[in-house]
TIVO-2410 file (N, C-alpha, C; in nm, 3 decimals):
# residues 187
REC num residu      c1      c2      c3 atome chaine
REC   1      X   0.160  10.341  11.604     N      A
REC   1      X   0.085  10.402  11.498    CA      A
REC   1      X   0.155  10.529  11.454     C      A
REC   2      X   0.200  10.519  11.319     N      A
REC   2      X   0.256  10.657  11.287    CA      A
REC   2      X   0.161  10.771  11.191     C      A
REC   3      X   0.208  10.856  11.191     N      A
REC   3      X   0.075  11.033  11.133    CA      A
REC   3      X   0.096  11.019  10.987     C      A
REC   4      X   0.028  11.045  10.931     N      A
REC   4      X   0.004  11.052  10.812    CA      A
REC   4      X   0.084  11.227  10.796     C      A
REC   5      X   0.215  11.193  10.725     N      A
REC   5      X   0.260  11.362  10.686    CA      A
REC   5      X   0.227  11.455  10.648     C      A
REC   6      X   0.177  11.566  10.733     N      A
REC   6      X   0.063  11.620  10.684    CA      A
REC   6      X   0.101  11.718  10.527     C      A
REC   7      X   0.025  11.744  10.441     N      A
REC   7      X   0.125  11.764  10.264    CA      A
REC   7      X  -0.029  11.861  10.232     C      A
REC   8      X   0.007  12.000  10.208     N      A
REC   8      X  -0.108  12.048  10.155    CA      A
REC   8      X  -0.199  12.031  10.028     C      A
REC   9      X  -0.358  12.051  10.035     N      A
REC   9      X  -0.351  11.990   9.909    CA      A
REC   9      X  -0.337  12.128   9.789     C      A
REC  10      X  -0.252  12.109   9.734     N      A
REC  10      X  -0.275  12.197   9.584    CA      A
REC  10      X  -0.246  12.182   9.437     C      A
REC  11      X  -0.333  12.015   9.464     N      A
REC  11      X  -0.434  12.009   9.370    CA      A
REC  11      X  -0.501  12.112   9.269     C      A
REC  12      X  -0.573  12.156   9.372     N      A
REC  12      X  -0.688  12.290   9.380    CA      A
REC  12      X  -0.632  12.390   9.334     C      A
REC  13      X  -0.480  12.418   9.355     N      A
REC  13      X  -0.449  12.557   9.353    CA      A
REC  13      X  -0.466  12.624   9.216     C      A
REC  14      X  -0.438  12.556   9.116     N      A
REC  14      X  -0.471  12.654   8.960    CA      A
REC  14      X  -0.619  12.672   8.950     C      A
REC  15      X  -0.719  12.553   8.982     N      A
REC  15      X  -0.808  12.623   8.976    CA      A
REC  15      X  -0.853  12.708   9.033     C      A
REC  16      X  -0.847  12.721   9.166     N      A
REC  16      X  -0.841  12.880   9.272    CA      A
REC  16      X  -0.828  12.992   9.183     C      A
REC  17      X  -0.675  12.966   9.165     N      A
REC  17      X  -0.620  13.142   9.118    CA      A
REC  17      X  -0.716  13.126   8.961     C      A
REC  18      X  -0.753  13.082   8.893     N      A
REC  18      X  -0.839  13.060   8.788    CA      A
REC  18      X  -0.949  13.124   8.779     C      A
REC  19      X  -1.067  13.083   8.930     N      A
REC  19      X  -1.184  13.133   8.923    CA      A
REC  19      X  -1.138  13.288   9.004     C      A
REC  20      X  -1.036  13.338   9.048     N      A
REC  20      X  -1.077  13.438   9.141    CA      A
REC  20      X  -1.066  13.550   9.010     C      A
REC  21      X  -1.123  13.650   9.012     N      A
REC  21      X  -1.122  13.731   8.916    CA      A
REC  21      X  -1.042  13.856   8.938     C      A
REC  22      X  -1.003  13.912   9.057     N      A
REC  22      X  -0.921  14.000   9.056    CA      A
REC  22      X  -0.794  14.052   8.997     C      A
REC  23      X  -0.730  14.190   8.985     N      A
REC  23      X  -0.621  14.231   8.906    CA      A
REC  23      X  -0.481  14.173   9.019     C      A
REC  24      X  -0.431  14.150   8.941     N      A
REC  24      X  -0.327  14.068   9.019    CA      A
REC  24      X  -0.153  14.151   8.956     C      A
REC  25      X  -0.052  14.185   9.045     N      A
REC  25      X   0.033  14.248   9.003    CA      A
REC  25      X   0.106  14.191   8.871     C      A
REC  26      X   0.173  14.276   8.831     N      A
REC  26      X   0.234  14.243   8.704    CA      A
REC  26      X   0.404  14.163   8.754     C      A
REC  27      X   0.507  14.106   8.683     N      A
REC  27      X   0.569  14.025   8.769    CA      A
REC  27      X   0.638  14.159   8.762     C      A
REC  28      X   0.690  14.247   8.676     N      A
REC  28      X   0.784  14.388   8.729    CA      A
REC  28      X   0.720  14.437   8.819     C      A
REC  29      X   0.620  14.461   8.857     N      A
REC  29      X   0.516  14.454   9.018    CA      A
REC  29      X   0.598  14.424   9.116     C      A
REC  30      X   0.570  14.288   9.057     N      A
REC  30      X   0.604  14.223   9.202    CA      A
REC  30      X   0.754  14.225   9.233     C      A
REC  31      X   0.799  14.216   9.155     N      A
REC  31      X   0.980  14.208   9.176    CA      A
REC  31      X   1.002  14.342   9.236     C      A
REC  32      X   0.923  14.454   9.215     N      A
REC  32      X   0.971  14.551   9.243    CA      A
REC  32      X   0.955  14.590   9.418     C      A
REC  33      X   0.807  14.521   9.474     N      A
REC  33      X   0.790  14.492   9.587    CA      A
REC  33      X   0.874  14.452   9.677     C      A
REC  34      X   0.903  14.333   9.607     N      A
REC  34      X   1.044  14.217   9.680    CA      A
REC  34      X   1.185  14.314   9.661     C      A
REC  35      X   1.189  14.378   9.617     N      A
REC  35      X   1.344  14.430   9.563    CA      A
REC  35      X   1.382  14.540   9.750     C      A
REC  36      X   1.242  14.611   9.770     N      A
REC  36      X   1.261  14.671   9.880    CA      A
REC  36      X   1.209  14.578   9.985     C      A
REC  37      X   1.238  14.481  10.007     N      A
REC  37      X   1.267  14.380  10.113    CA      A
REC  37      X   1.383  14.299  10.140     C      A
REC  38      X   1.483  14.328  10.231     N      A
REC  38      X   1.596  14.285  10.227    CA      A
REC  38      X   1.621  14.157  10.268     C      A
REC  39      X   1.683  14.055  10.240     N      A
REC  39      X   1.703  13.898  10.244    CA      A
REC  39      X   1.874  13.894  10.282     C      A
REC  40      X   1.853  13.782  10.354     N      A
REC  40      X   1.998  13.726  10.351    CA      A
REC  40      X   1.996  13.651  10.269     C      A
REC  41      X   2.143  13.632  10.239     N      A
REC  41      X   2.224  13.562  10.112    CA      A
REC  41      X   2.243  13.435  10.164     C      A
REC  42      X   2.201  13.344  10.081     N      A
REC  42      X   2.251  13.195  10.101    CA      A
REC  42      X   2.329  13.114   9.991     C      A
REC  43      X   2.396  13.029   9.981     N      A
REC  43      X   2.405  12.891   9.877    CA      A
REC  43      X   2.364  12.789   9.946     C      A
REC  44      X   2.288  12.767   9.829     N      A
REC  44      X   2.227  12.602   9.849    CA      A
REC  44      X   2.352  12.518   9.756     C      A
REC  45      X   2.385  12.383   9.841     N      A
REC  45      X   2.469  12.345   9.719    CA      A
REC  45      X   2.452  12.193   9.742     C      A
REC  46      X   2.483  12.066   9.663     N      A
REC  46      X   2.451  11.930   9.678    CA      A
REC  46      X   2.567  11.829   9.594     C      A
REC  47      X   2.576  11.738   9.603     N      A
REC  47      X   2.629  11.642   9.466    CA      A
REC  47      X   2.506  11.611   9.436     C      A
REC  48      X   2.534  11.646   9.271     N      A
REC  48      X   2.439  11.573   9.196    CA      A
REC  48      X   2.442  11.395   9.220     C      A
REC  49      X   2.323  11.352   9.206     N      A
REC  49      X   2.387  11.174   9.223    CA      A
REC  49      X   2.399  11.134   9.100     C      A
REC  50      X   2.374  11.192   8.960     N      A
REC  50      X   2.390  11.111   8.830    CA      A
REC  50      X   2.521  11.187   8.798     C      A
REC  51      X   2.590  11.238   8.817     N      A
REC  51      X   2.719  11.298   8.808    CA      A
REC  51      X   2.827  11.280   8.879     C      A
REC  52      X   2.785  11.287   9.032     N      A
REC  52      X   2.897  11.317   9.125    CA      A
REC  52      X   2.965  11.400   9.124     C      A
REC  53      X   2.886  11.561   9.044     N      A
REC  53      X   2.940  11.667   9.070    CA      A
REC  53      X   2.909  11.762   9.181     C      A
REC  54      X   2.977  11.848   9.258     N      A
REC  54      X   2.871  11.977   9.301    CA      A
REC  54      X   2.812  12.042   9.184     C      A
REC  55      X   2.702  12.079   9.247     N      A
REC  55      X   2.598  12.166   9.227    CA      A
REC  55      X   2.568  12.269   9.317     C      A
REC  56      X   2.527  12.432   9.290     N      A
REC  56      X   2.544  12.525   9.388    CA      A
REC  56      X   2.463  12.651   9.276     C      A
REC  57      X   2.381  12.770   9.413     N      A
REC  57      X   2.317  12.845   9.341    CA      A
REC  57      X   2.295  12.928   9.472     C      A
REC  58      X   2.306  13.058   9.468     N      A
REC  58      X   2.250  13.149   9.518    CA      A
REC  58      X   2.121  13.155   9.578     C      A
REC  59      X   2.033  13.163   9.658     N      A
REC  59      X   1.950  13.159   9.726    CA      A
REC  59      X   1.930  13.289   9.797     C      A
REC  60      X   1.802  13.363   9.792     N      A
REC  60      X   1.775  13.504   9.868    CA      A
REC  60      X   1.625  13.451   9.920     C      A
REC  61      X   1.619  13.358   9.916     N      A
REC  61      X   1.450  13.256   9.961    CA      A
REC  61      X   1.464  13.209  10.085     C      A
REC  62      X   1.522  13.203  10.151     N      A
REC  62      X   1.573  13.093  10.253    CA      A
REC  62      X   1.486  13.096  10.389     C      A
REC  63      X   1.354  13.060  10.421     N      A
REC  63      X   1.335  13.044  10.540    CA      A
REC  63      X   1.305  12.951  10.638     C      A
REC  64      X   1.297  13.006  10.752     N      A
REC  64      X   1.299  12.948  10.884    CA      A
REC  64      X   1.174  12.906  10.910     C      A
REC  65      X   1.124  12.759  10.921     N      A
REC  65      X   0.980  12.700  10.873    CA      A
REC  65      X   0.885  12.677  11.002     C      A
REC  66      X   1.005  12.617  11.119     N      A
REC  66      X   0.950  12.580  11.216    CA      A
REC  66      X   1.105  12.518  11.351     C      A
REC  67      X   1.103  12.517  11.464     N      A
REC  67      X   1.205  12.517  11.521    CA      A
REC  67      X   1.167  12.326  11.578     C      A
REC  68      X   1.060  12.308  11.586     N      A
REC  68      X   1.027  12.216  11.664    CA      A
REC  68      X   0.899  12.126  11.569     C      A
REC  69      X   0.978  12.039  11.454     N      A
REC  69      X   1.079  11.969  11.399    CA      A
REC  69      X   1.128  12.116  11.333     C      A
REC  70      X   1.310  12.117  11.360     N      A
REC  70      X   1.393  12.140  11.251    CA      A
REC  70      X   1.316  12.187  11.134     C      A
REC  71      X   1.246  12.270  11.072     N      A
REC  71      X   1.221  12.298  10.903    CA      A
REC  71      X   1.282  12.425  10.873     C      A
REC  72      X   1.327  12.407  10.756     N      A
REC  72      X   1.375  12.584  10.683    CA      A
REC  72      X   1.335  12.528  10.532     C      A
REC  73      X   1.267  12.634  10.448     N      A
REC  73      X   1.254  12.576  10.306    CA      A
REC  73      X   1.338  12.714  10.243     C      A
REC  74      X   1.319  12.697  10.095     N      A
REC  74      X   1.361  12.790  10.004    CA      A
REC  74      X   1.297  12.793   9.904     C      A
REC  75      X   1.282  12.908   9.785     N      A
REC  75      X   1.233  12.846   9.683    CA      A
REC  75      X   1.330  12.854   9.526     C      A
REC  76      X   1.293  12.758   9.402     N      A
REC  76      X   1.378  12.755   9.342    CA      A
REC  76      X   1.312  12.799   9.194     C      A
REC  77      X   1.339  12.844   9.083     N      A
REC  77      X   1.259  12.865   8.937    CA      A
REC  77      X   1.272  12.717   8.919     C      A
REC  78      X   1.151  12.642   8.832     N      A
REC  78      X   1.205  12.527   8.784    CA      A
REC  78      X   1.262  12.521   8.655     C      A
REC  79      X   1.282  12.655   8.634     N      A
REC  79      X   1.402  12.681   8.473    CA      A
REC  79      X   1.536  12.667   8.584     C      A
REC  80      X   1.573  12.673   8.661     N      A
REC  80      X   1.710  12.640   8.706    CA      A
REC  80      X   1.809  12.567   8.625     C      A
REC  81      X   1.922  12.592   8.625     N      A
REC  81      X   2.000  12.501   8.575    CA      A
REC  81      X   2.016  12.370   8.657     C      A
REC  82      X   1.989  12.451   8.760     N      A
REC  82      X   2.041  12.369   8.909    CA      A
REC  82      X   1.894  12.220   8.971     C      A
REC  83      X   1.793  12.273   8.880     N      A
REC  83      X   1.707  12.199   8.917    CA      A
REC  83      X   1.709  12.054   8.917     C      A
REC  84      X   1.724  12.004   8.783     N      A
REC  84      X   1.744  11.898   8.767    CA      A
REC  84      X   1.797  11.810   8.875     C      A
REC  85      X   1.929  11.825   8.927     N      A
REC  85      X   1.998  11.750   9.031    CA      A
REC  85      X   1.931  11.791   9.124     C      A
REC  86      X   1.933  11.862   9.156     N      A
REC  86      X   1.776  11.929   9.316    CA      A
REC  86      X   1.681  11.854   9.305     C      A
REC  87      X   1.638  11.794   9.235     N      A
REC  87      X   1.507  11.709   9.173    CA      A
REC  87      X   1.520  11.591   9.229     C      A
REC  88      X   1.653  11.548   9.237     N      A
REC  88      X   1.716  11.375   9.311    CA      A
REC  88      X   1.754  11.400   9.392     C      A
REC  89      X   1.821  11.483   9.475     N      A
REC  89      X   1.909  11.534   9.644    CA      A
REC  89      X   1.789  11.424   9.718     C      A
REC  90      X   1.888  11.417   9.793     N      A
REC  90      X   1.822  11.333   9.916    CA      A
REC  90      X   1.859  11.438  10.033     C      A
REC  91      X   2.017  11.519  10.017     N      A
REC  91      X   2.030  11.593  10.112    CA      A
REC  91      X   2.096  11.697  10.049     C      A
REC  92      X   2.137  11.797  10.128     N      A
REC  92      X   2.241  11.912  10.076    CA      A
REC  92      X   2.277  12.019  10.166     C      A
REC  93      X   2.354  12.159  10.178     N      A
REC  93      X   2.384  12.174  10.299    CA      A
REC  93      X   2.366  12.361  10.220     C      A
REC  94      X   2.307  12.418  10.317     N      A
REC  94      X   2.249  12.559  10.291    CA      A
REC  94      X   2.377  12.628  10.381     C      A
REC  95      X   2.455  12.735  10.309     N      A
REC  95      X   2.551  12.831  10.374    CA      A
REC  95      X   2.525  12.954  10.411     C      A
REC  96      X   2.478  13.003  10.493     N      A
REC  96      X   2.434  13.133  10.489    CA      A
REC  96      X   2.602  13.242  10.485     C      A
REC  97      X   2.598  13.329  10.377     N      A
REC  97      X   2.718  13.363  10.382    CA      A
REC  97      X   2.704  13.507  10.455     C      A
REC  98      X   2.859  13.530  10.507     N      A
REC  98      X   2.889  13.640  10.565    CA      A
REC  98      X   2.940  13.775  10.522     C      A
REC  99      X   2.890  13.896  10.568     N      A
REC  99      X   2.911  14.042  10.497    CA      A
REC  99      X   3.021  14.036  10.416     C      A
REC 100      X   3.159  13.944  10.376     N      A
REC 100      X   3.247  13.957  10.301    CA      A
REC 100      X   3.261  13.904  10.223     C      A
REC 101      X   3.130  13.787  10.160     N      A
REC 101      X   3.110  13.723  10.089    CA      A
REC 101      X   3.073  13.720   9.970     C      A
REC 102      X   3.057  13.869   9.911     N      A
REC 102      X   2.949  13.922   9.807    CA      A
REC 102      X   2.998  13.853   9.705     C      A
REC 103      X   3.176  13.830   9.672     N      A
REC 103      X   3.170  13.769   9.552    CA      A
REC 103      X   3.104  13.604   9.530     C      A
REC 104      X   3.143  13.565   9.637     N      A
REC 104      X   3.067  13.429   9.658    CA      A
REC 104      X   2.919  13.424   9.628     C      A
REC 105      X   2.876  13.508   9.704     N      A
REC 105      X   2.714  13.510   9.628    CA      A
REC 105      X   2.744  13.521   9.453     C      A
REC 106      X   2.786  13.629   9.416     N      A
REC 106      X   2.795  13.684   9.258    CA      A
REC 106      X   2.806  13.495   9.174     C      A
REC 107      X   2.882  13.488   9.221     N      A
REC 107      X   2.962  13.349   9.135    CA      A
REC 107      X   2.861  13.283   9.148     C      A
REC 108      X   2.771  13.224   9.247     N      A
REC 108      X   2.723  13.097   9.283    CA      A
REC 108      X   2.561  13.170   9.196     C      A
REC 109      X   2.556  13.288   9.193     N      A
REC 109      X   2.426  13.355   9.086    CA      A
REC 109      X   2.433  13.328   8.956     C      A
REC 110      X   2.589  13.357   8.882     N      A
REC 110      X   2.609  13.312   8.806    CA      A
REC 110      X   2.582  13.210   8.691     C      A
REC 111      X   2.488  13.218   8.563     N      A
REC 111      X   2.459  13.097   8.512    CA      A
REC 111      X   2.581  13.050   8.401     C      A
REC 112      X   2.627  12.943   8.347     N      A
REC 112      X   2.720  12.876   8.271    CA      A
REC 112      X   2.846  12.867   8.307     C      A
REC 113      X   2.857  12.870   8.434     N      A
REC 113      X   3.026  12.866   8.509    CA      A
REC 113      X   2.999  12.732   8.588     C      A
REC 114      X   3.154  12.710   8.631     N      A
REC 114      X   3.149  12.592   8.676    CA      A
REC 114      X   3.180  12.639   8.849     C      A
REC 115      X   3.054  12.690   8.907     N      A
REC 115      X   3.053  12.755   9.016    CA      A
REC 115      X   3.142  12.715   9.167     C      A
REC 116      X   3.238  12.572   9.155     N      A
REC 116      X   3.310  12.526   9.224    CA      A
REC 116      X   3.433  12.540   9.179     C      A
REC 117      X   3.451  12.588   9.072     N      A
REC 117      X   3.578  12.599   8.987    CA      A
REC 117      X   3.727  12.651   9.087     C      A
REC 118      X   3.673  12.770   9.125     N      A
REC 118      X   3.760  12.880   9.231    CA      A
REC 118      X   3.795  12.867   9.360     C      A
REC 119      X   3.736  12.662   9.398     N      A
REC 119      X   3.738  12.654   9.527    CA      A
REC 119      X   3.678  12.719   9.626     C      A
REC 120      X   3.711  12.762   9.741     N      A
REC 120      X   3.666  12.820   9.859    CA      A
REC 120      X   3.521  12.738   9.917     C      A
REC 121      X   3.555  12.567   9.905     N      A
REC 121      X   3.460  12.514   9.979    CA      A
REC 121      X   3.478  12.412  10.003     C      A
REC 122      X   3.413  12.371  10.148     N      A
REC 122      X   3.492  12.195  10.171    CA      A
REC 122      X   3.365  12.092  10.148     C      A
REC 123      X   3.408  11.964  10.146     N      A
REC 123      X   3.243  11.889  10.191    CA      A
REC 123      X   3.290  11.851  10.317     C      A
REC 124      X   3.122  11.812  10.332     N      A
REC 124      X   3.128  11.759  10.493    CA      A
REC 124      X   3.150  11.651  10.488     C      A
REC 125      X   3.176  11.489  10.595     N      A
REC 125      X   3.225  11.423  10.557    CA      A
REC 125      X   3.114  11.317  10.520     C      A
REC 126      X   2.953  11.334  10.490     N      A
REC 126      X   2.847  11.284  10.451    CA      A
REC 126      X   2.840  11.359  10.313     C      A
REC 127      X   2.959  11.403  10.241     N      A
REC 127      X   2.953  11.464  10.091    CA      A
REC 127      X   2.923  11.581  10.050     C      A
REC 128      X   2.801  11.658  10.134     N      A
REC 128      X   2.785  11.815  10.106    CA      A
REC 128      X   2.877  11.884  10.111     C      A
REC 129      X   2.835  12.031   9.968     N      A
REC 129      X   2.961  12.102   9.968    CA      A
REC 129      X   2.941  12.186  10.082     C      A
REC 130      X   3.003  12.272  10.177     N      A
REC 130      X   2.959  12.404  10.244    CA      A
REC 130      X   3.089  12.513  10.187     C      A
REC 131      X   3.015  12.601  10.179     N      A
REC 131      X   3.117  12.729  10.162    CA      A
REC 131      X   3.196  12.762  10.249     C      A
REC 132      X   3.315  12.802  10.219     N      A
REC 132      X   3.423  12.779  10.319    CA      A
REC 132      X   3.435  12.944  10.383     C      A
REC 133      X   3.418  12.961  10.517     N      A
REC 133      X   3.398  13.120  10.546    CA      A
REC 133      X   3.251  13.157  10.585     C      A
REC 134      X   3.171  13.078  10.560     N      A
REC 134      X   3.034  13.111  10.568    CA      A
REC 134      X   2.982  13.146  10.712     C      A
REC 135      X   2.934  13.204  10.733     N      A
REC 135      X   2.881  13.268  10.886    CA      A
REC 135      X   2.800  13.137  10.973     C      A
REC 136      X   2.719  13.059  10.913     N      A
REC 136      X   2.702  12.940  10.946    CA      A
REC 136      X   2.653  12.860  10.841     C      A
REC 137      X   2.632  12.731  10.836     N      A
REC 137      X   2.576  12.612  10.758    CA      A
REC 137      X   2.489  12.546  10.813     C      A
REC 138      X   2.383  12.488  10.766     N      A
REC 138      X   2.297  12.406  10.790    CA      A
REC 138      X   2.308  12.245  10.685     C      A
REC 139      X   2.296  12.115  10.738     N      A
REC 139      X   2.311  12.097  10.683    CA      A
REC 139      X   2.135  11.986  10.666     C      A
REC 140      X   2.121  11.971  10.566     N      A
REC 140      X   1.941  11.926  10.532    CA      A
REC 140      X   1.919  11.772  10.471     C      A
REC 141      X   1.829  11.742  10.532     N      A
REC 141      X   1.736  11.661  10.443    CA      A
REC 141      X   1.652  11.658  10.370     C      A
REC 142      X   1.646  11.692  10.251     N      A
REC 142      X   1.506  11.734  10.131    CA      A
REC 142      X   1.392  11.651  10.185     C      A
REC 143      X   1.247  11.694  10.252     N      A
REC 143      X   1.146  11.670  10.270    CA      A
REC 143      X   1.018  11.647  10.182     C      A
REC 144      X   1.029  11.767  10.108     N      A
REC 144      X   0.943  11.801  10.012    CA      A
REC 144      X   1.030  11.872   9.914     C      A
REC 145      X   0.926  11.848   9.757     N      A
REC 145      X   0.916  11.965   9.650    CA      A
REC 145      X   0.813  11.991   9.640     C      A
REC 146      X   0.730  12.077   9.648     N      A
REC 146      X   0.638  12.140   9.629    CA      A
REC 146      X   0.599  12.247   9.496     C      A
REC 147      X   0.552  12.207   9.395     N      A
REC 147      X   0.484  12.300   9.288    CA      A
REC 147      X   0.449  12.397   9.305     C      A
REC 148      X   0.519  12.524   9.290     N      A
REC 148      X   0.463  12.686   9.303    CA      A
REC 148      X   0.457  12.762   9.174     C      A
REC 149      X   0.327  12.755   9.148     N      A
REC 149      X   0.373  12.870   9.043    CA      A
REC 149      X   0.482  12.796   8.901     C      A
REC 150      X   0.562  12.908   8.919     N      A
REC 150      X   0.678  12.857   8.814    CA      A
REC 150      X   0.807  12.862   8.877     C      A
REC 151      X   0.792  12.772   9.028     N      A
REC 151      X   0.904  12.766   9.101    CA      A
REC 151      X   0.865  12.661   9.174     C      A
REC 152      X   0.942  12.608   9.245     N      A
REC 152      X   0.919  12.465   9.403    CA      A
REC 152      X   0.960  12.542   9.513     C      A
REC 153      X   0.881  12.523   9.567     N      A
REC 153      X   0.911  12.543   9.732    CA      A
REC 153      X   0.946  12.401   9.798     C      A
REC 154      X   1.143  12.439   9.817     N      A
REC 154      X   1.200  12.274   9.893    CA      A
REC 154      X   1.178  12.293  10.007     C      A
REC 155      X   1.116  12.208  10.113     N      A
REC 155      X   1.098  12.197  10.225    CA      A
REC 155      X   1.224  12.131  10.318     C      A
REC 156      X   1.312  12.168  10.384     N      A
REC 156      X   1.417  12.049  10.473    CA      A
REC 156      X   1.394  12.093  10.595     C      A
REC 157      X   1.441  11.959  10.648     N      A
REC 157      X   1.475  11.886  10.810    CA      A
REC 157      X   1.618  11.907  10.842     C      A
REC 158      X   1.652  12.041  10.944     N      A
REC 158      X   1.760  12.034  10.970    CA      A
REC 158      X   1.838  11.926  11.039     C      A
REC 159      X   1.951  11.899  10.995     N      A
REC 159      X   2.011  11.767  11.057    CA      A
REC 159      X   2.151  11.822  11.125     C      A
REC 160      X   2.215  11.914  11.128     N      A
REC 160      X   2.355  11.951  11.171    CA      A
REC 160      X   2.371  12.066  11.112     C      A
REC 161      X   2.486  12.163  11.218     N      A
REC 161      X   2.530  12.303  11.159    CA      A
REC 161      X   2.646  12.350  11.180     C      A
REC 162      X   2.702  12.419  11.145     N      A
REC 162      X   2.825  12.495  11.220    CA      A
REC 162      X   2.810  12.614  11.192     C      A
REC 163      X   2.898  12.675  11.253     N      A
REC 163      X   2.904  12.811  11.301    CA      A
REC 163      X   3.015  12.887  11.273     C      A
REC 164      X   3.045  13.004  11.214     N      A
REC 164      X   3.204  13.065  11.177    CA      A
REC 164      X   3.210  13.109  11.301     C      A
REC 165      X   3.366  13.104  11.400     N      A
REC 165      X   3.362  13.181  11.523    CA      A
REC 165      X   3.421  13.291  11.561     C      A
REC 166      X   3.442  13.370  11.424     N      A
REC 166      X   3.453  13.530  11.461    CA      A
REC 166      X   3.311  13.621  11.490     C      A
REC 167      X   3.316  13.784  11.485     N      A
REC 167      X   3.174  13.813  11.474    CA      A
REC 167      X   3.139  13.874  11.371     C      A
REC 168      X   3.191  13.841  11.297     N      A
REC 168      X   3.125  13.888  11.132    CA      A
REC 168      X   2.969  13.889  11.124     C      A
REC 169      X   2.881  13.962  11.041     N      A
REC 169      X   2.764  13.984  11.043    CA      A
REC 169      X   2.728  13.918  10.930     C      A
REC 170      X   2.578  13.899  10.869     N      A
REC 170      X   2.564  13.862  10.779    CA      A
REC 170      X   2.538  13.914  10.651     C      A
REC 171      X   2.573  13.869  10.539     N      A
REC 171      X   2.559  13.963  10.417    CA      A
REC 171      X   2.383  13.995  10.379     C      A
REC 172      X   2.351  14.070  10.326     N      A
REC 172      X   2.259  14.119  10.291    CA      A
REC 172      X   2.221  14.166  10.112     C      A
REC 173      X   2.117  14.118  10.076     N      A
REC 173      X   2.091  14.180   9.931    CA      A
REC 173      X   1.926  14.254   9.947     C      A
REC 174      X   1.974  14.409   9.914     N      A
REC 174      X   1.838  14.491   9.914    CA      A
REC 174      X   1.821  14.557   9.750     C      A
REC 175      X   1.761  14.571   9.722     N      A
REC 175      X   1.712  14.656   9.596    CA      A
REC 175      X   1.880  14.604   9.515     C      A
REC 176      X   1.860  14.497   9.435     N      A
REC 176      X   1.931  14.492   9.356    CA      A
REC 176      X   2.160  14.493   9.411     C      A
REC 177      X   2.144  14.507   9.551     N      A
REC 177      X   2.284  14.536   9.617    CA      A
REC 177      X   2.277  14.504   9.732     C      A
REC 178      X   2.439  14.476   9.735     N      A
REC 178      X   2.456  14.368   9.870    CA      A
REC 178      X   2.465  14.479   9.996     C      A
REC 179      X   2.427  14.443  10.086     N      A
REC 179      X   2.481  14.581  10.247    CA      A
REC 179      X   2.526  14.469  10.349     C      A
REC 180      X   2.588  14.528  10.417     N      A
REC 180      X   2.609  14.465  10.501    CA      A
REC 180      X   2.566  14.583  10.650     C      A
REC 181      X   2.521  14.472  10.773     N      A
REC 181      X   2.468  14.524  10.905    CA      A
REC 181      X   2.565  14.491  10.968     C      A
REC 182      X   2.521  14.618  11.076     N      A
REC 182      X   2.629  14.630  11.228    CA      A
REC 182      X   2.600  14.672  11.296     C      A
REC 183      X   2.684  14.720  11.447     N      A
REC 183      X   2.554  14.791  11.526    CA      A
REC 183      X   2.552  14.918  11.445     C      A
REC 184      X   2.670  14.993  11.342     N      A
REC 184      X   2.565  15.086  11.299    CA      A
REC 184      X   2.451  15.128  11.232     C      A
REC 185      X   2.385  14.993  11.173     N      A
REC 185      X   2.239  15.022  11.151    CA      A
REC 185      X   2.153  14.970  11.291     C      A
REC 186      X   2.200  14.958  11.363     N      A
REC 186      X   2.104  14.905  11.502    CA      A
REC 186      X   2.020  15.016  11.501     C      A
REC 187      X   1.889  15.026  11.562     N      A
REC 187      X   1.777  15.089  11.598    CA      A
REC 187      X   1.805  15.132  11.766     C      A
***
C-alpha cells in the first residue's frame, strides 16, 4: 500500500489573504526587509526539453526542506524568462557558488544573454549543466510546482552531489552586494 503524497491544499489560499483585512507591507516593504537578510548564491540550471538548450538563473531562494527524504526547494517569478522550460524539467542540478564567483552569479542574473555563452560549466553525464568551480552541486528531481503569489515554489528530491575540494567559503548576497565569509566574520 503506498501514501497518498501529502500536497497542501491552496486552493483556499486567495481566498484567505482576501477575507483577512489587515495592512499588509508594501512590496518596497518587503524587499527592503529581505535585502537585510543575507542568502547564499545559487544557479539553478536544466536543458530545456523542447530545445535542448541550457537554461540557467540566479537563485538567492534556495532552501533546505528536509534531510530525511532529501528536499531543498527554491522559489521562481513566473515572469521568468527561465520559467517556461522549468515548467517541463523533470530534473536539473542547483550550484551553490563559491566567494569567487560573483561574476557567475552577475551573468546567470542577467536577463537577454545567452547565459552559457562564456562557458565555465560542465554537464553531468545524466545532462545537467553544473557550474564549473562551484563550492558544491546538488543534483534534483523536480517534485512539485507550487503557485505562490506571483512566483512557484519548486520543490526537489535530492539525488547526487559533489563537492569543490579546496576550502573556499561560500558567496554571499546582502543588501543589494555580494560578501564573502571567513573565520573573520566568525562570532
Amino acid at each position: 500500500m503506498t501514501a497518498e503524497p501529502l500536497t497542501p491544499d491552496l486552493a483556499g489560499l486567495d481566498a484567505l489573504l482576501a477575507e483577512q483585512d489587515e495592512p499588509q507591507l508594501s512590496p518596497d516593504a518587503y524587499k527592503t526587509v529581505f535585502r537585510q537578510h543575507p542568502a547564499g548564491v545559487a544557479v539553478v540550471a536544466l536543458v530545456d526539453d523542447a530545445t535542448g538548450r541550457p537554461v540557467g538563473f540566479t537563485a538567492t531562494s534556495v532552501i533546505s526542506v528536509s534531510a530525511t527524504p532529501p528536499l531543498l526547494a527554491f522559489s521562481i517569478a513566473s515572469t521568468s524568462s527561465s520559467w517556461d522550460a522549468l515548467s517541463r524539467a523533470r530534473t536539473l542540478a542547483v550550484s551553490f557558488l563559491a566567494d569567487d564567483q560573483d561574476d557567475v552569479s552577475a551573468r546567470f542574473a542577467t536577463s537577454g544573454t545567452d547565459r552559457f555563452a562564456a562557458g565555465g560549466w560542465s554537464a553531468l553525464p545524466t545532462g545537467e549543466p553544473v557550474v564549473d568551480g562551484a563550492l558544491t552541486w546538488v543534483r534534483a528531481r523536480v517534485v512539485q510546482r507550487t503557485p505562490v503569489g506571483s512566483s512557484y515554489l519548486v520543490s526537489l528530491r535530492a539525488l547526487e552531489h559533489g563537492t569543490r575540494g579546496d576550502a573556499t567559503g561560500p558567496l554571499v548576497y546582502h543588501d543589494r552586494t555580494y560578501h564573502r565569509i571567513g573565520d573573520h566574520t566568525a562570532i
